[in-house]
C-alpha positions in Angstrom: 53.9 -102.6 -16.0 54.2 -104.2 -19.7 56.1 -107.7 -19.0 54.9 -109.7 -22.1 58.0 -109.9 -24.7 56.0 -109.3 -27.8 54.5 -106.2 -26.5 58.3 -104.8 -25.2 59.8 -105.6 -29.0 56.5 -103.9 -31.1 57.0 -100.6 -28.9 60.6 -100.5 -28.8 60.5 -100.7 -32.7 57.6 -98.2 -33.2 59.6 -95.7 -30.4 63.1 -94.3 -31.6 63.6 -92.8 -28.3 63.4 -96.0 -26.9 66.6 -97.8 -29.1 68.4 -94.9 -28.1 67.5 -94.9 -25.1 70.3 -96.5 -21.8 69.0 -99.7 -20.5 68.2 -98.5 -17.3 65.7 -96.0 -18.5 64.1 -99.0 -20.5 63.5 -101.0 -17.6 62.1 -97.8 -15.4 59.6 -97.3 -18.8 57.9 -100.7 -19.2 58.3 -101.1 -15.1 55.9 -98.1 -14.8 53.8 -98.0 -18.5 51.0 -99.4 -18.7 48.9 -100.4 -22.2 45.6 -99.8 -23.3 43.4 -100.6 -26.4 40.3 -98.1 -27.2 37.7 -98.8 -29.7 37.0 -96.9 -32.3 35.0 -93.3 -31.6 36.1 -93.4 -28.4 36.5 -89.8 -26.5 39.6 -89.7 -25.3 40.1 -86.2 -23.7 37.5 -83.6 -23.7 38.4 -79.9 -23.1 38.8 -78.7 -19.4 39.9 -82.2 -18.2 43.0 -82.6 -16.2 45.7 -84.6 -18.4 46.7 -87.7 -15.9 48.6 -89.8 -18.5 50.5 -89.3 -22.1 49.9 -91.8 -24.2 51.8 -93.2 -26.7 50.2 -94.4 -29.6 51.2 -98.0 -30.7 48.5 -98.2 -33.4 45.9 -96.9 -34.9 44.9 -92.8 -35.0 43.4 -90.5 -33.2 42.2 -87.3 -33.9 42.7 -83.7 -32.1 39.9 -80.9 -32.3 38.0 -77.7 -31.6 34.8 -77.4 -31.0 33.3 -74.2 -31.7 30.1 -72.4 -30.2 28.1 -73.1 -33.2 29.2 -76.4 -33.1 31.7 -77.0 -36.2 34.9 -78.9 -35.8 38.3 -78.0 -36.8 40.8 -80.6 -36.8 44.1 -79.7 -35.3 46.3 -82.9 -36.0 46.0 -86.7 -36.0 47.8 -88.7 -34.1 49.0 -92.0 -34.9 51.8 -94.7 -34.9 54.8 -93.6 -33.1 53.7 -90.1 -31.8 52.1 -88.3 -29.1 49.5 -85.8 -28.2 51.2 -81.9 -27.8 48.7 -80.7 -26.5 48.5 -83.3 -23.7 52.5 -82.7 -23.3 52.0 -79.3 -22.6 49.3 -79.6 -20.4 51.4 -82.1 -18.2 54.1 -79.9 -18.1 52.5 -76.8 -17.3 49.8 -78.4 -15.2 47.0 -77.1 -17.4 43.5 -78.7 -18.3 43.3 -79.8 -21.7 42.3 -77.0 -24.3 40.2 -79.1 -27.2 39.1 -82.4 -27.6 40.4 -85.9 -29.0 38.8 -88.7 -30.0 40.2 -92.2 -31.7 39.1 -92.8 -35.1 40.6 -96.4 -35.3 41.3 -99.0 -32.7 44.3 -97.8 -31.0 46.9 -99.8 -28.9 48.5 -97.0 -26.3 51.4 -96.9 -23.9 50.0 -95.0 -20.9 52.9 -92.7 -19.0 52.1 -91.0 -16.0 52.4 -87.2 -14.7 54.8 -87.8 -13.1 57.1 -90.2 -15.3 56.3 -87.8 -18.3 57.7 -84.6 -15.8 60.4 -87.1 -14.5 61.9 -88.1 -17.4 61.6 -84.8 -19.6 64.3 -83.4 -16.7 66.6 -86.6 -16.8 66.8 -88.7 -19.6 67.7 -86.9 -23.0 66.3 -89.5 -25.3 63.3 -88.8 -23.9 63.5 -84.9 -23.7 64.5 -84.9 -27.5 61.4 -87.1 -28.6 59.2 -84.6 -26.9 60.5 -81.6 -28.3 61.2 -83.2 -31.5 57.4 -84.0 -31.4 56.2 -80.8 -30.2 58.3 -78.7 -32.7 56.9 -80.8 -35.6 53.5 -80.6 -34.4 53.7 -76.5 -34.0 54.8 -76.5 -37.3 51.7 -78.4 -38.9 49.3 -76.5 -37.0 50.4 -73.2 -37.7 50.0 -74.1 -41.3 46.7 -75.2 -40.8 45.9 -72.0 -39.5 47.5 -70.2 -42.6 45.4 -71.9 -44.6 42.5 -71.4 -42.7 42.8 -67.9 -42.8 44.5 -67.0 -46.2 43.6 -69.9 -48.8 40.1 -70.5 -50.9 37.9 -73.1 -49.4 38.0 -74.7 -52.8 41.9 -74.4 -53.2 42.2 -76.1 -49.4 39.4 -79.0 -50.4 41.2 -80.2 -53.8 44.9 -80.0 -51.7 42.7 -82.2 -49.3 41.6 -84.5 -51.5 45.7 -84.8 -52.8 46.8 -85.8 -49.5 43.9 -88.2 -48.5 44.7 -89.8 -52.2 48.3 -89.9 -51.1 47.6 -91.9 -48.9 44.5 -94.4 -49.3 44.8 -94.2 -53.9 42.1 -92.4 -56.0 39.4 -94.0 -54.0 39.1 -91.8 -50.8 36.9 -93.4 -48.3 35.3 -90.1 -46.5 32.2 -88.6 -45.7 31.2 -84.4 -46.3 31.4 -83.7 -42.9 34.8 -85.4 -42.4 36.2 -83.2 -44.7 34.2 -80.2 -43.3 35.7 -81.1 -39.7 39.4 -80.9 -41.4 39.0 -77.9 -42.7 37.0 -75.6 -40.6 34.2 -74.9 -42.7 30.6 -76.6 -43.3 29.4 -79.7 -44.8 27.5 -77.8 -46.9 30.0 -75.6 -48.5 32.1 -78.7 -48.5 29.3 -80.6 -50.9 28.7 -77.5 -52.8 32.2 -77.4 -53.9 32.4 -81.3 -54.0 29.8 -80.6 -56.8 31.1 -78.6 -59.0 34.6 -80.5 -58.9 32.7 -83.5 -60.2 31.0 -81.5 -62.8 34.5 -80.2 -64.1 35.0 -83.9 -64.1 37.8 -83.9 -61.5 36.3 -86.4 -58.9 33.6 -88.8 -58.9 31.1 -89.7 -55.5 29.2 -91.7 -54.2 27.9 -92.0 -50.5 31.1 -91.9 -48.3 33.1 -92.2 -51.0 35.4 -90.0 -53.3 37.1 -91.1 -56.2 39.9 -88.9 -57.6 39.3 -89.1 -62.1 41.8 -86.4 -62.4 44.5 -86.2 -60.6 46.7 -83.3 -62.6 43.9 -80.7 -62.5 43.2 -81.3 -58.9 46.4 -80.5 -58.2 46.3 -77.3 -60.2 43.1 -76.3 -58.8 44.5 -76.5 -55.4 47.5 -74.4 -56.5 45.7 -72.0 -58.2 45.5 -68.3 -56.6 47.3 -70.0 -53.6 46.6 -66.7 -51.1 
């Protein structure tokens, strides 16, 4: 049960579904939600477990991977403020275990719904129906282009359209490590620093440990758009 004021405001504002939503189904959500904080690095699922709970993510950002035999890491999406886990979604509603892993990356404030509210209120309250499948279609739609690019685009074209988005978001100085970037795109570390390399040799980027700092901006941007398939 969440019963404290400021909590019921910050999640109503971070959850459309939940302005939309009819006042009864508000006061069945924060009757039976509960809220969690996890550290940062904190597993959260790990593949084969049963999904109990969906959480809702209040703050901070998790990540969603696979694990394969030789041990890389592919990321499949983040999570943060606002959304959900897919994956965990599905699982719930098809009573599956969980098929990769997650972990948080940040400190994350979560809204925990159970099984059975998640299954509850998918069949009777549309507000929460259409954030799910609003979420899930979204979600499909970034992973599928992951795996496009995974299977049809240059390493090197990928890493520079990367290093656009991290920019994007953080500036031209991208705090991240080789094998963070490896794990987001399915390939090594050490192909990652190999072509790391020669993009600060053709004076595109700058580095230093755990840290990237866009110098070119334009070219990086027509590397990655260079040959795209």
């Amino acid at each position: 049960m969440i019963t404290d004021t400021r909590n019921i405001t910050q999640i109503t504002q971070q959850f459309q579904f939940l302005q939309q939503a009819e006042s009864d189904f508000k006061q069945s959500f924060f009757g039976r939600a509960s809220k969690i904080d996890l550290p940062a690095d904190q597993p959260i699922c790990h593949q084969g477990t049963e999904c109990s709970h969906l959480a809702l993510v209040i703050s901070g950002t998790a990540r969603v991977y696979k694990l394969g035999e030789n041990g890389r890491e592919i990321t499949l999406y983040r999570i943060g403020p606002g959304e959900s886990c897919i994956l965990t979604a599905s699982c719930i509603m098809n009573g599956e275990p969980f098929p990769a892993y997650a972990v948080s990356e940040e400190p994350i404030e979560a809204v925990l719904i159970s099984t059975a509210d998640v299954i509850r209120w998918t069949d009777e309250t549309p507000a929460w129906r259409n954030y799910l499948f609003h979420l899930i279609s979204s979600r499909l739609t970034e992973v599928i282009g992951i795996v496009e690019e995974i299977a049809f685009r240059r390493v090197d074209r990928r890493l520079a359209g990367h290093l656009i988005q991290l920019g994007k978001q953080s500036g031209a100085r991208i705090e991240s490590t080789h094998q963070m970037i490896a794990s987001d795109l399915g390939t090594s570390r050490e192909v990652v620093s190999r072509i790391l390399k020669d993009l600060e040799q053709q004076q595109m980027i700058s580095t230093a440990r755990g840290v990237i700092n866009i110098c070119d901006q334009q070219r990086l941007i027509e590397k990655s758009r260079e040959n795209h398939y």
